[in-house]
C-alpha positions in Angstrom: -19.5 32.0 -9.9 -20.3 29.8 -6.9 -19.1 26.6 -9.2 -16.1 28.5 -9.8 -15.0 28.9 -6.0 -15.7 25.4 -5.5 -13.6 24.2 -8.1 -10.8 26.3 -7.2 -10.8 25.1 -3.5 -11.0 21.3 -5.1 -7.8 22.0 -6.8 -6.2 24.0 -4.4 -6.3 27.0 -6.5 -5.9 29.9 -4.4 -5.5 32.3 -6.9 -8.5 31.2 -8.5 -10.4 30.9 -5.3 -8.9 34.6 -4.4 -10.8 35.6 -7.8 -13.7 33.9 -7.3 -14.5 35.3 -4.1 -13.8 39.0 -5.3 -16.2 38.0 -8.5 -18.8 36.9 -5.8 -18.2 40.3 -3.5 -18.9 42.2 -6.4 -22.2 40.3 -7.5 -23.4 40.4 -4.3 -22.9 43.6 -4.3 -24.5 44.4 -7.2 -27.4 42.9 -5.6 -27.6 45.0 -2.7 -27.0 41.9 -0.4 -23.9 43.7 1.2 -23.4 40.8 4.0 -22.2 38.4 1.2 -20.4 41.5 -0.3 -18.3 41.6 2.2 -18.1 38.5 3.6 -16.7 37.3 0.0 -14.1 40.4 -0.2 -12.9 39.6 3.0 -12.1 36.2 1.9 -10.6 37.5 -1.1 -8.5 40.3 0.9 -7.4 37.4 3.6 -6.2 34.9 0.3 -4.7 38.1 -1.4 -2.3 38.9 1.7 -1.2 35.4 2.0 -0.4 34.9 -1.5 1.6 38.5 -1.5 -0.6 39.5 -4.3 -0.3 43.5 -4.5 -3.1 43.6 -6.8 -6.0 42.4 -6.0 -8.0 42.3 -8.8 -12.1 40.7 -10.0 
């Protein structure tokens, strides 16, 4: 999943770097490493609002 955010952000895929990071939120989170959890959501919730995306989604 990292590989995948870093791939996104070398192609300037912010939908895919949006997804990535919700992917990573959620298996952080899964984990029980919460910090990462949320840190990676937040991400995902700041790309979501400036794409417009009304859904954010994993």
């Amino acid at each position: 999943m990292q590989q995948d955010l870093e791939v996104s952000k070398t192609l300037g895929d912010q939908t895919g770097e949006c997804r990535a990071h919700g992917n990573l939120g959620s298996a952080f989170f899964s984990k029980g490493n919460y910090r990462e959890a949320l840190t990676n959501h937040r991400h995902q919730l700041v790309l979501a609002m400036k794409l417009k995306d009304r859904e954010v989604r994993d």
